[in-house]
N, C-alpha and C positions, 0 to 999 in steps of 0.2 A: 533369497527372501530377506535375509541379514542389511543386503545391500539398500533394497528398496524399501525396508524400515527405516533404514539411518540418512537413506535420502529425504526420505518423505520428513521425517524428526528435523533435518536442515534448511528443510523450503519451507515446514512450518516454523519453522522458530525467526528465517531471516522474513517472512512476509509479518511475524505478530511484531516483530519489531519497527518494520517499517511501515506497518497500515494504523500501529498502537490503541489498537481499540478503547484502553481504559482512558490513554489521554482524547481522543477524539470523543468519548459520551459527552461530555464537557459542553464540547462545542456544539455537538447536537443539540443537547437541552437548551442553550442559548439560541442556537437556531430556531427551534421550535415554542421557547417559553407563550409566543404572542397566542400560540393554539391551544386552545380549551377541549376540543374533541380529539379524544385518545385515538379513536379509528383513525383519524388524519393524521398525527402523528406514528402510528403503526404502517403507515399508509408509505406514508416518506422513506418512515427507515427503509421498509420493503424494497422500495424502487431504488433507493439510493445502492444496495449493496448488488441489488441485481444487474444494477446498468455497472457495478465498477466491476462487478463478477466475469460480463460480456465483454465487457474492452480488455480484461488481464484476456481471459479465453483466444479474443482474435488475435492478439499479440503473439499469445505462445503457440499460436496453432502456424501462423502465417511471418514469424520471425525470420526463420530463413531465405524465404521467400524477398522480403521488406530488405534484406540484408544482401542478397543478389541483387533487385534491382537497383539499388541506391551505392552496391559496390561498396560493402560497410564487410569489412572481418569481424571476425569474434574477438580478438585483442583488441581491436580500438573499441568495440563495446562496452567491455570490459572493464578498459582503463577509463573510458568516458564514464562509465553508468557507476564506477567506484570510486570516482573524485565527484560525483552529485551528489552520490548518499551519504560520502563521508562529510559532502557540507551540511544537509540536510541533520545526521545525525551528532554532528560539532552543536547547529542551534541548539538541537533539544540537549545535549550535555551541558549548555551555557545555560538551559533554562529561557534563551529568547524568543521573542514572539519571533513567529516564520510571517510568509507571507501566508501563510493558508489561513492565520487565523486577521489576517485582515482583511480577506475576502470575505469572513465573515462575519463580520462588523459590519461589512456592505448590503450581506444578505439579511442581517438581519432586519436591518431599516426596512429593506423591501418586504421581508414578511409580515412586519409591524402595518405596512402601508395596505396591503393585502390579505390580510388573514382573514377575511369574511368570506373570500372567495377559494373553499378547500380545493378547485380545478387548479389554480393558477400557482398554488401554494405547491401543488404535489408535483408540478415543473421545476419544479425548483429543489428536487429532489436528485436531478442530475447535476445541478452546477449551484452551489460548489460543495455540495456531499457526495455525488458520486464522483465527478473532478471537479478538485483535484485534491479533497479530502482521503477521498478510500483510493484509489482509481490516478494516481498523481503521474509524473514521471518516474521518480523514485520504486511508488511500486510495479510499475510498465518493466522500469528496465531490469530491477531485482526477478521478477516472471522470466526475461529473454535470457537472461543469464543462465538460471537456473537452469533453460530447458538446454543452453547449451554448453551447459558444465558435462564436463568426463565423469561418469561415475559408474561406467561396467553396466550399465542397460540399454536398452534399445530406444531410438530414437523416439517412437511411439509411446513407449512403457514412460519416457519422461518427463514428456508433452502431458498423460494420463495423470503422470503424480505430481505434477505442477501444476495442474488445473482444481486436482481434488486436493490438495494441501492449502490452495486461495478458496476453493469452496468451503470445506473446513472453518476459514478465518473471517468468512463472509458471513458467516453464520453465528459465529462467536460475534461479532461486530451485529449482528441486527439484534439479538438477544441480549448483549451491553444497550442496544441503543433502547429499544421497549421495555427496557429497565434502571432509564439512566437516574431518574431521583434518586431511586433506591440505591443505586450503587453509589453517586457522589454524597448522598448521607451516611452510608455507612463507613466508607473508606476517607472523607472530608479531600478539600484540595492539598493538604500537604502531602499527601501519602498520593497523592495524583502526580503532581512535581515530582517526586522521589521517582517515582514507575517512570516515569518519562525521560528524567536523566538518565537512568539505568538503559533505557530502551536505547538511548543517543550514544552511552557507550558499545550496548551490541550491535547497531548497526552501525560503527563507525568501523569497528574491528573487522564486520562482514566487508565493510568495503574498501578495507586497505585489503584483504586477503582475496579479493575483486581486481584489484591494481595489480596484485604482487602476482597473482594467475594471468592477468592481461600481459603482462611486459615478459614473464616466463616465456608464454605461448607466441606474444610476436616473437624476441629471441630465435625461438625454436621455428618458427613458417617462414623468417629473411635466411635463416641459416641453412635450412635442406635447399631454398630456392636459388640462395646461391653458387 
């Protein structure tokens, strides 16, 4: 039980770090500013966190699988999926814009151009809030990782607490997002920056400690093979 508390405490804390709900209301409210009807904007958030909830889900269910046919180990995973997040969370430590927030600059023009039409408005709840806002690489491969970290439980039981630690965060993420004025008025953007470097240092740390488990375990699968 001890174990799968303090797993579950570790996929929650490396997925809030790298999906950063408080910095991403932000961008939703920017997303969304052109829309006047709150149901459409509850509407968005909804699908956005459902579709990135689905794509984290197939990953972690079908990882292994994806990782046989394509002939991918869990060390080059590893070591791949922990120098992307360690760049990923370098920007947010620097404070730079990523690309994610220049796709939404893009999006916005388009909802601006659209927002009369709440059908067309609410496609656009997959791209680019469900990807590759909630739903990115980053948090794809932080999921794969997860389910295929060592940590004393059963393959199933990890799969289980990797899906409900992103559920968990999916939820926290729609509930920031149908609350986004009220949160960016109370907490203002300086204290948004602060949370966001902070985030850029824990996910930078999760992903050197990603590299340094990758290069371990290749180490250890060239050494018994040879």
């Amino acid at each position: 039980m001890h174990e799968i508390s303090l797993f579950l405490g570790t996929v929650i804390m490396g997925f809030f770090a790298i999906m950063n709900p408080i910095a991403n209301t932000p961008i939703f409210m920017g997303l969304t500013s052109a829309i006047d009807d709150r149901k459409v904007k509850n509407k968005i958030a909804f699908r956005s966190v459902l579709f990135a909830f689905g794509m984290v889900v197939v990953f972690a269910i079908l990882g292994k699988l994806i990782f046989t046919i394509f002939g991918i180990t869990l060390p080059a995973f590893q070591i791949t999926g922990g120098i992307l997040l360690f760049l990923i969370g370098y920007e947010m430590l620097q404070g730079k814009q990523s690309n994610v927030h220049i796709h939404s600059k893009k999006a916005h023009e388009e909802i601006e151009e659209i927002a009369s039409d709440p059908d067309t408005v609410l496609s656009l709840a997959l791209t680019p809030l469900g990807i590759p806002i909630l739903a990115g690489p980053g948090t794809i491969a932080t999921a794969m990782n997860f389910v295929g970290m060592k940590s004393g439980m059963g393959h199933t039981e990890q799969v289980i607490a990797v899906i409900a630690a992103f559920a968990v965060m999916c939820l926290v993420t729609f509930l920031m997002f149908i609350s986004a004025s009220r949160i960016i008025d109370f907490l203002g953007k300086h204290v948004i920056n602060v949370i966001t470097r902070i985030m850029g240092l824990i996910l930078s740390l999760i992903a050197t400690q990603m590299v340094i488990l990758g290069i371990k375990n290749a180490i250890e699968m060239y050494t018994k093979s040879a």
